[in-house]
C-alpha positions as CSV (number, residue, x, y, z in Angstrom):
1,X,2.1,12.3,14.9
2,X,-0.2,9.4,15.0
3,X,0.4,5.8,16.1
4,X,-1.3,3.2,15.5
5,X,-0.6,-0.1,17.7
6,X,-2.2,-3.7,16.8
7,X,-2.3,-6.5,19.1
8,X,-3.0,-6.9,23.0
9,X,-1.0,-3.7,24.8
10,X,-1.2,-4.2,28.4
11,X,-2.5,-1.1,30.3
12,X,1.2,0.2,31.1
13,X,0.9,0.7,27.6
14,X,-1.3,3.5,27.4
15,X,-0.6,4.8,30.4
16,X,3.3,5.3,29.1
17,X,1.9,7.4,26.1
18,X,-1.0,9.6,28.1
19,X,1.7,10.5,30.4
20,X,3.7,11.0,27.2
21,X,0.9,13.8,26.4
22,X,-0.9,11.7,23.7
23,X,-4.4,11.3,23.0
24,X,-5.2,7.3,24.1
25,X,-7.8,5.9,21.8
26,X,-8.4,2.0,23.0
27,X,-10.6,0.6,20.6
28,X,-12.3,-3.2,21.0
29,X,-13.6,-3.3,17.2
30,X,-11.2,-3.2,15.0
31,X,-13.4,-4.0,12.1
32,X,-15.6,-1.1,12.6
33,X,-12.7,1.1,13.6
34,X,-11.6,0.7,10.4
35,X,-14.7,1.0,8.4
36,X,-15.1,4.4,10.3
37,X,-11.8,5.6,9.4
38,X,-12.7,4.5,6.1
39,X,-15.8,6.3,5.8
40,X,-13.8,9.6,7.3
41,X,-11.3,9.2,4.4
42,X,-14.0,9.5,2.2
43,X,-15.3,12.3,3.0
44,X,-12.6,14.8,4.2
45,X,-10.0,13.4,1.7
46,X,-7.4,13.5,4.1
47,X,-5.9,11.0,6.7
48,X,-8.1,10.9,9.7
49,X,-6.4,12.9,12.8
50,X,-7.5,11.9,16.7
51,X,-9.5,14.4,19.0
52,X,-7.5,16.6,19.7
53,X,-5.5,16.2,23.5
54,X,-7.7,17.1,26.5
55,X,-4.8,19.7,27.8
56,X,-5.0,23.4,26.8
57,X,-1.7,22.8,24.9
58,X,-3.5,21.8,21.7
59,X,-0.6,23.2,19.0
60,X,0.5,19.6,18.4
61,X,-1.7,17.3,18.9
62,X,-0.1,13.7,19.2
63,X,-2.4,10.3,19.0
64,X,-2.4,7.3,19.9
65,X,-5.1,4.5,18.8
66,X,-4.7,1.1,20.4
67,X,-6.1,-1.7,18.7
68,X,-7.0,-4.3,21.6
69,X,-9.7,-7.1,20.4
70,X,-11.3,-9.0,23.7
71,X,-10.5,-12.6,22.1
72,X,-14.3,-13.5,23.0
73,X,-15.2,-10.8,20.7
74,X,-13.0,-12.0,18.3
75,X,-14.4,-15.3,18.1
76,X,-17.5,-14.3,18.0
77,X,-17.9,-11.4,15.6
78,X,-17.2,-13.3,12.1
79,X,-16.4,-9.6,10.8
80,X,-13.0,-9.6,12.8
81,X,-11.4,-13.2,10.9
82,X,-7.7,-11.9,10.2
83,X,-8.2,-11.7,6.5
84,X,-10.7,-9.1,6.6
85,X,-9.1,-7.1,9.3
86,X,-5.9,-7.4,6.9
87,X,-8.2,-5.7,3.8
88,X,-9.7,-3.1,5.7
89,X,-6.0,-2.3,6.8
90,X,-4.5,-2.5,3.2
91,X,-7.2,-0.3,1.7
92,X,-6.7,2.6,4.6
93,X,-3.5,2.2,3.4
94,X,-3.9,2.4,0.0
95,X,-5.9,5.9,0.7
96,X,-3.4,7.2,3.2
97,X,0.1,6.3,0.7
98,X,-0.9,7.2,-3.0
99,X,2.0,5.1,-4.2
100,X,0.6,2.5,-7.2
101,X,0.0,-1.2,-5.4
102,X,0.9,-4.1,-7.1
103,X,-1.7,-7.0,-6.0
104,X,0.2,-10.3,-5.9
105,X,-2.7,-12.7,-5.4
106,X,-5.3,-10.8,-8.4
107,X,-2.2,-10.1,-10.7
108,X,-3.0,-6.1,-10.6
109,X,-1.7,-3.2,-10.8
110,X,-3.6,0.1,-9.4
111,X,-3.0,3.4,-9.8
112,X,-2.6,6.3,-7.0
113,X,-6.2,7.1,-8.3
114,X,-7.9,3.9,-7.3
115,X,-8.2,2.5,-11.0
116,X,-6.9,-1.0,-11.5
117,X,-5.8,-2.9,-14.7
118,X,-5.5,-6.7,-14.9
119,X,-1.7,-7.9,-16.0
120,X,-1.1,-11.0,-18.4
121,X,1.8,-13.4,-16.0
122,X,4.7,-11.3,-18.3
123,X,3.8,-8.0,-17.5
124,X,3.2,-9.2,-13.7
125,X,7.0,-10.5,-13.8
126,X,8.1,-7.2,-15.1
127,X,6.6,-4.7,-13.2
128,X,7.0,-6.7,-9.8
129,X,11.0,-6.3,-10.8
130,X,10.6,-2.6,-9.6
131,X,8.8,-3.6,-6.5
132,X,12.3,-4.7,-5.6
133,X,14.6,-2.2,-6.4
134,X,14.7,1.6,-5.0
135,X,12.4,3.8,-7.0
136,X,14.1,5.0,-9.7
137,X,16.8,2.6,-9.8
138,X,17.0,1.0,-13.2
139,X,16.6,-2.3,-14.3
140,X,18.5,-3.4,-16.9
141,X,18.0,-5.5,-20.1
142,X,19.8,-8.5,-18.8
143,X,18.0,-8.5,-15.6
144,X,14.4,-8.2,-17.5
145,X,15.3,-11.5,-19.6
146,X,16.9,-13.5,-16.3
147,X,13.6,-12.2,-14.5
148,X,11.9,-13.7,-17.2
149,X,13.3,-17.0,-17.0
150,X,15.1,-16.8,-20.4
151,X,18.7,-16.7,-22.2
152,X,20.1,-13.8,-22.5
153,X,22.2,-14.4,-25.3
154,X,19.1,-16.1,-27.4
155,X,16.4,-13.7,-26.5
156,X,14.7,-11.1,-28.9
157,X,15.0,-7.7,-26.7
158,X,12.4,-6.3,-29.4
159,X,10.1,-8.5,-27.3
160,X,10.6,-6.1,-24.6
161,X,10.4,-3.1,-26.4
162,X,6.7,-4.4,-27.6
163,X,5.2,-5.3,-24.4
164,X,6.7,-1.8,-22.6
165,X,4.4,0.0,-25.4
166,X,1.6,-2.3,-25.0
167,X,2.0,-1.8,-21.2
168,X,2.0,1.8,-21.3
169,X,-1.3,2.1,-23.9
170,X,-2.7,-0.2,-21.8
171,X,-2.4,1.8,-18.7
172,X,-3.8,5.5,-20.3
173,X,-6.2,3.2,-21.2
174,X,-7.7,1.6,-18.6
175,X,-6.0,3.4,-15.9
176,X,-6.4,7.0,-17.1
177,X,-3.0,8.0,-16.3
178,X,0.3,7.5,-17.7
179,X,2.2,4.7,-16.3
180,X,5.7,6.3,-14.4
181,X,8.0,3.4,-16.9
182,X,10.7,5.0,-17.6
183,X,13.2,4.9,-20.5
184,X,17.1,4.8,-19.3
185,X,19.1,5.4,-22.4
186,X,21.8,2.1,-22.3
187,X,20.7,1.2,-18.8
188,X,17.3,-0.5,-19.4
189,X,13.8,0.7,-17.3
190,X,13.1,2.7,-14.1
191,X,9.6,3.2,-12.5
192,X,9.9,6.9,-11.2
193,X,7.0,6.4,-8.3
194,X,6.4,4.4,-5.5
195,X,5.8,0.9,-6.3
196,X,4.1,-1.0,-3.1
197,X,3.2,-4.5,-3.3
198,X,0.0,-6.1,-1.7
199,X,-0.1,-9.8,-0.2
């Protein structure tokens, strides 16, 4: 079991856990922290684990990484501004949950194999529906059109039916992979995988 603790712990804080039996990592870089455990993804293809405990008992090793920045360093290293730090995080994450991310600020959608494909502002609306729903739940017709800002009653549902096939070209296409979009006979649409959205 690995944790993982951002922010400014006080040293009860780590002391709690190593008499806990966990391996304390402090760490005053975050920035580099991460581009390490980046670089460690990479290569072993698997989420990075902490050195293993210092005690002879080393069948289940437990870890503990504390992320405490020195404000001076902070201010001065122009690699630690928040919204970097928040990247790096997002993209560990990314590696660590293969789920497919929807990016709300570029409008994309990526695949648990790292492709991405742009989406026009219909398809973003639609797929972001799932985003809020338990995977697998279905959406149904009504739902789509209300998402979409449109009458029921007056809409074309072959509209829908058009842009779900367009979608779903579009992602074996781009994405190399078959988009999870999922046909519920009377009830509407389900996305059958995890669907994570990205700030």
């Amino acid at each position: 079991m690995n944790l993982l603790l951002l922010g400014h712990p006080t040293r009860d804080v780590a002391s709690l856990f190593q008499s806990a039996g966990y391996q304390v990592i402090e760490v005053k870089d975050v920035v580099s922290c991460c581009r390490q455990l980046k670089a460690d993804q990479r290569t072993t293809r698997q989420p990075p684990a902490p050195p293993a405990p210092a005690s002879d008992d080393a069948a289940d090793p437990k870890g503990v990484t504390i992320f405490n920045p020195d404000a001076r360093d902070v201010r001065l290293d122009p690699n630690s501004q928040p919204e970097r730090l928040l990247d790096y995080i997002l993209s560990l994450a990314r590696q660590l949950n293969p789920g497919w991310h929807l990016s709300m600020r570029y409008r994309r959608l990526a695949a648990p194999n790292g492709a991405e494909m742009a989406l026009t502002s219909l398809e973003f609306a639609f797929i972001k529906m799932f985003a809020m729903v338990e995977t697998g739940e279905a959406i149904s017709r009504k739902q789509i059109v209300q998402g979409f800002g449109e009458d029921y009653l007056s809409y074309d549902q072959n509209r829908i039916d058009t842009m779900v096939r367009r979608l779903r070209r579009k992602a074996e296409s781009d994405l190399g992979t078959k988009l999870p979009l999922n046909t519920e006979r009377v009830r509407g649409y389900s996305f059958g995988d995890l669907l994570i959205i990205d700030p």
